[in-house]
N, C-alpha and C positions, 0 to 999 in steps of 0.2 A: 218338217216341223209345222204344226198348226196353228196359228193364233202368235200373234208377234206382242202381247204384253211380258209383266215382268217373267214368269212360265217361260214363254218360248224365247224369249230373245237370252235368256242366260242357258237353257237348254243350248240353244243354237249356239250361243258363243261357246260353250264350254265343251261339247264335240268339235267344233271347227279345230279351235285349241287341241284340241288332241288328236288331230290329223285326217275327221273324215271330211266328204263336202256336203255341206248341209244347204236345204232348199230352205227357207223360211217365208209360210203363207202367208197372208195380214186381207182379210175382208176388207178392211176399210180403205179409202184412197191414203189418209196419214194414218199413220202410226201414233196410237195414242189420244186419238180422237175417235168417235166422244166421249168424255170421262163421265162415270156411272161412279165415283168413289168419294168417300168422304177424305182423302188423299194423311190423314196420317201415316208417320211411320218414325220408326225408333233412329237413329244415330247407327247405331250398331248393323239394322237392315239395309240403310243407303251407305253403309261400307261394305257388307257382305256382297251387295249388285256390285262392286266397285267404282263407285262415284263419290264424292265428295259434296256435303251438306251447302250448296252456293248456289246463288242465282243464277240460272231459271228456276233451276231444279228444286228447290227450296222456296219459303216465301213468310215463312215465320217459324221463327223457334219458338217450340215449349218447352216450357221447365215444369209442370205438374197438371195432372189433371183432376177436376171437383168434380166429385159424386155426388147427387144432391138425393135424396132417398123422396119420398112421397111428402112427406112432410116440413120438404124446405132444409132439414138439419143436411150438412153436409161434412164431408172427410175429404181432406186432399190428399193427395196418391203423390209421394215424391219418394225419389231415391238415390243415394250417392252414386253418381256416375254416371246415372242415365239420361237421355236430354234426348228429346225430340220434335220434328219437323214437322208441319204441314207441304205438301210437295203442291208443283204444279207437277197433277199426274202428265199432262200430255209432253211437256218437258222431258221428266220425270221416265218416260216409255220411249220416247223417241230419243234419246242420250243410251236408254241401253242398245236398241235396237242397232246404231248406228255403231256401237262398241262389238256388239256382234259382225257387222258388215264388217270392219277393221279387220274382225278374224277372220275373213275370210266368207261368211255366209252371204249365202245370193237371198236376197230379200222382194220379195216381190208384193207388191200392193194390190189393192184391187182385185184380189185373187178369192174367192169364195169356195170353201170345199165342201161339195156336197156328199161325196158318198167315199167309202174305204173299198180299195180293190182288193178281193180275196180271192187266193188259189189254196184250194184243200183247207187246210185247218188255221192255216199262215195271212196273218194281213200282209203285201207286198205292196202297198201304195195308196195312193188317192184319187179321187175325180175330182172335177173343179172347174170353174166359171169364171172366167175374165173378161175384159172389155173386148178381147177378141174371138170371143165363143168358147167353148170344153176345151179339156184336155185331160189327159191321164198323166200323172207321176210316176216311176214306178221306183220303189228304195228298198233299203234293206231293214231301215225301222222305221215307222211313224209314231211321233210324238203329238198327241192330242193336247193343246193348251188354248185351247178355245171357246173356255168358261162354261158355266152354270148350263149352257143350254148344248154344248158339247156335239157335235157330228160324230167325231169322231167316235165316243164312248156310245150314243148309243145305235151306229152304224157297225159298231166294234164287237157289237153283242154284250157290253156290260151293262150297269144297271142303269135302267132307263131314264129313272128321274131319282130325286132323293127321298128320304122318309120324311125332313123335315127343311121348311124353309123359311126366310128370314125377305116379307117385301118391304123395300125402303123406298123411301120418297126421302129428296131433300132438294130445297132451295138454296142456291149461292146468294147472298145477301148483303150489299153495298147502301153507301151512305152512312152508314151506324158508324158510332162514336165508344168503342170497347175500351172499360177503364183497364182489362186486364189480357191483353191479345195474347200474352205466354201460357195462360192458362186453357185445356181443354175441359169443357164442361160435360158430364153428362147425367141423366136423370131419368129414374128407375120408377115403375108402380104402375097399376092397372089402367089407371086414368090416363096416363101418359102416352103409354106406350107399352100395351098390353103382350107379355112375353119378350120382349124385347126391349129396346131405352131407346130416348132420343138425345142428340147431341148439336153441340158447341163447338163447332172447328174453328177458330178464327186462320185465314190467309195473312191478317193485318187487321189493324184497330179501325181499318174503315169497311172489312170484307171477310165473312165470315160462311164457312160451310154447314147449315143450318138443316138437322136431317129427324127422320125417325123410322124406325125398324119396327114392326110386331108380328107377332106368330100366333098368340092364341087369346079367347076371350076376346075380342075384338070385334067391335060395333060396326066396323065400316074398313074401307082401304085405308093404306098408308097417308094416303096423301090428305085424306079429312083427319086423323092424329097432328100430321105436321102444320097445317093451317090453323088448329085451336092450339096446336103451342106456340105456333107464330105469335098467335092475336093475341094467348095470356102473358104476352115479354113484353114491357112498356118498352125493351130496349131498340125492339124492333118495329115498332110503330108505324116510324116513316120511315123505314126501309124499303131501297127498290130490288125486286127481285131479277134480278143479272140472267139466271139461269135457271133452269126445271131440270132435274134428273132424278135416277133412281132404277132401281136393278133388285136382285133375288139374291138374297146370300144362303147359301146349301148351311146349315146347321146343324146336321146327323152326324159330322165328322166325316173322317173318311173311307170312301165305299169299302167294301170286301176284299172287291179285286179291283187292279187297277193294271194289270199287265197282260199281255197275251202272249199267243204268238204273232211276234214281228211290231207288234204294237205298245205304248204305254201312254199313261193318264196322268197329266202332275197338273199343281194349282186347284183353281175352282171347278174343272171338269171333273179331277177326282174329287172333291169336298173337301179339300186341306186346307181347315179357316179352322179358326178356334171358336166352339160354337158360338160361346157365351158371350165375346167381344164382338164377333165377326171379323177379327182379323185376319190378313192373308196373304198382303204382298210381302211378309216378310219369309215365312212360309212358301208363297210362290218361287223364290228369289233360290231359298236354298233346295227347294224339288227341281228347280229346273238344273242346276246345278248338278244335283245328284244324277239326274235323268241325263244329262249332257253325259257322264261320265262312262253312265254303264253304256249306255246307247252308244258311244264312241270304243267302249271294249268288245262288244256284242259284234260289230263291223270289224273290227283285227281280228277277231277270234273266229270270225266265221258262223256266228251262232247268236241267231237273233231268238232263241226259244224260250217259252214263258220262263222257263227253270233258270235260266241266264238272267234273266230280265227282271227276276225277281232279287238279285245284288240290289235293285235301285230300292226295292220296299223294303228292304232288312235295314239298310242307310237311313232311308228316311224315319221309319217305326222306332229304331234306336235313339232320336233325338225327339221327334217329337208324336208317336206313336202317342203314350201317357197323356200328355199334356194334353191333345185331342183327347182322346177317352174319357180324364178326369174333367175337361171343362164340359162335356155332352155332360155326365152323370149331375155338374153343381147347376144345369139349365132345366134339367130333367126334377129336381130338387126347387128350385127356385118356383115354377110351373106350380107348386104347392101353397106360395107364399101369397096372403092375400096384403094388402099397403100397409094395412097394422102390420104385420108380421119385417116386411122390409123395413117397416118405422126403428123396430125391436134391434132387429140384425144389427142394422148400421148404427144403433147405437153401442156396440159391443166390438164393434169392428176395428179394427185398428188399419192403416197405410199400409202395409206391410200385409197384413191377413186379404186386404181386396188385391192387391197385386198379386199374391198366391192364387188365390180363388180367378181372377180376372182370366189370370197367364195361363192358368191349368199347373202349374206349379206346384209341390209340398202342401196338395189339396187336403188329401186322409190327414197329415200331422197338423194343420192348420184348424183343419173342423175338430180334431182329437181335442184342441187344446180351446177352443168356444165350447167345448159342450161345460168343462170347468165353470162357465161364469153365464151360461146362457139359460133363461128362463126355460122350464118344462116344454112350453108348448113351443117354444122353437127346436129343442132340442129333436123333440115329435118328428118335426118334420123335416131335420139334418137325419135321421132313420133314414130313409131312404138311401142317401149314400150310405152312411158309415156302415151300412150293413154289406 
């Protein structure tokens, strides 16, 4: 197992679980450090890792999140039953990882893998760098979950890079005084955050994760977007900046292939984020999961071969194949909308229809039923999909 985030450590645990022995890589000396993530995550997702929403691991709850469209007008996004969390990701990563040791998995830190060991058509292992020089692995699967920039996938022979991506910069942002820390904000339009949004994480009413994404039409890097949304927040003024981070979210969904022989791809290696949000630990949580399962049948059975291996993609495609697909197609559609046009939308939009659209969820019946109340020229350009 490669990469000891939410990916490999539920991968890891969840073959341990089911009786093989698993190695588990981690480039970094901790687990979990350093965090690249605006660290939301749903209620539901930090039950699926099995953990429970409590300090560390948590650090504010939210109960809805504000959309603010280009124009200031805004919709808040609530829902019976759902409720969620800003993590301390490092917490957060190092709580699962240790739950996998529990199981059984040998963890090793400090470990860098550089290259996949191939015999004939078969991946059979790994290389790799430690504090005490190389070494080779040798196993009967490897599980690549060592994100965005992936050794594993493109030593593996899959696809090299993505078709589309998402570079984010974000500031952690202490001292501020937030009248509403349960609330996530986020804020859509060219100006802003061209192809992408910028967001509102608060940790706490004194500490907040402060970021922004863009993909296209974009004047400059991520990080001259986040600094003139910094400067236009009176809220943020005399805020001190804690922390610099920021990382590449894969947006094309997920690749083609993600399995070989002896080999597989879950999380951000494969592109399993929902485009449009960038979400993906929740997503990582249950690929790894799936990944643990087949990868721990594949070893009883004798039979690590892509056609085996592909149990884990028919698992995962059934749950959230669509919801990928449908959020690429409403990002692909968006990409058309110029800030009048976003002004339009969200005026028509209801909680309920952004959480469809957001999730990748009841996309076609959700746009079926705007096209009834949505001016011409937006409707123009929901064509795209609905066709």
């Amino acid at each position: 197992m490669v990469g000891a985030g939410p990916a490999g450590s539920l991968a890891a645990r969840t073959a341990a679980e089911n009786g093989v022995h698993v190695l588990l890589l981690e480039e970094h000396p901790k687990v979990g450090l350093p965090v690249f993530c605006a660290e939301g995550l749903s209620l539901k997702g930090i039950e699926d890792a099995g953990l429970e929403p409590k300090p560390p691991i948590v650090c504010q709850e939210i109960l809805k999140a504000r959309v603010y469209a280009p124009d200031k007008n805004y919709v808040d996004l609530t829902s019976s039953g759902w409720k969620g969390y800003t993590l301390n990701r490092d917490a957060f990563d190092s709580a699962l990882a240790e739950k996998a040791v529990m199981a059984g998995v040998e963890l090793r830190t400090s470990t860098k893998v550089t290259d996949v060991i191939r015999e004939g058509d078969e991946i059979v292992g790994v290389r790799a760098l430690d504090d005490d020089g190389s070494l080779e692995v040798k196993s009967k699967v490897v599980i690549g979950a060592d994100g965005h920039a992936s050794i594993v996938r493109i030593r593996s022979g899959f696809l090299r890079w993505f078709p589309d991506v998402t570079p984010c910069a974000q500031f952690r942002l202490g001292g501020l005084e937030l009248e509403n820390p349960e609330i996530n904000e986020c804020y859509i339009g060219r100006k802003i955050a061209p192809g992408g949004y910028a967001w509102v994480f608060p940790k706490s009413s004194e500490i907040a994760n402060v970021g922004v994404g863009v993909r296209r039409y974009n004047d400059g890097p991520s990080i001259d977007y986040l600094r003139k949304f910094v400067d236009s927040d009176p809220r943020f003024r005399d805020a001190e900046i804690l922390l610099v981070n920021g990382g590449l979210c894969p947006t094309s969904g997920t690749i083609d292939r993600i399995v070989d022989n002896g080999v597989m791809l879950v999380g951000d290696a494969a592109g399993q984020l929902i485009p449009l949000t960038g979400a993906g630990i929740h997503l990582a949580v249950m690929a790894g999961k799936m990944a643990g399962e087949v990868a721990a049948e594949a070893v009883e059975e004798g039979d690590a071969s892509a056609e085996k291996l592909q149990r884990y993609v028919h698992r995962f495609d059934d749950i959230w194949g669509k919801p990928i697909t449908d959020s690429r197609k409403i990002v692909e559609m968006l990409d058309k909308f110029e800030d009048a046009d976003l002004n339009t939308l969200a005026s028509i939009l209801s909680s309920d229809d952004i959480l469809n659209i957001a999730n990748g969820t009841n996309v076609g019946r959700t746009l079926a039923k705007l096209v009834t109340r949505a001016p011409r020229g937006i409707i123009r350009l929901m064509q795209a999909y609905l066709r």
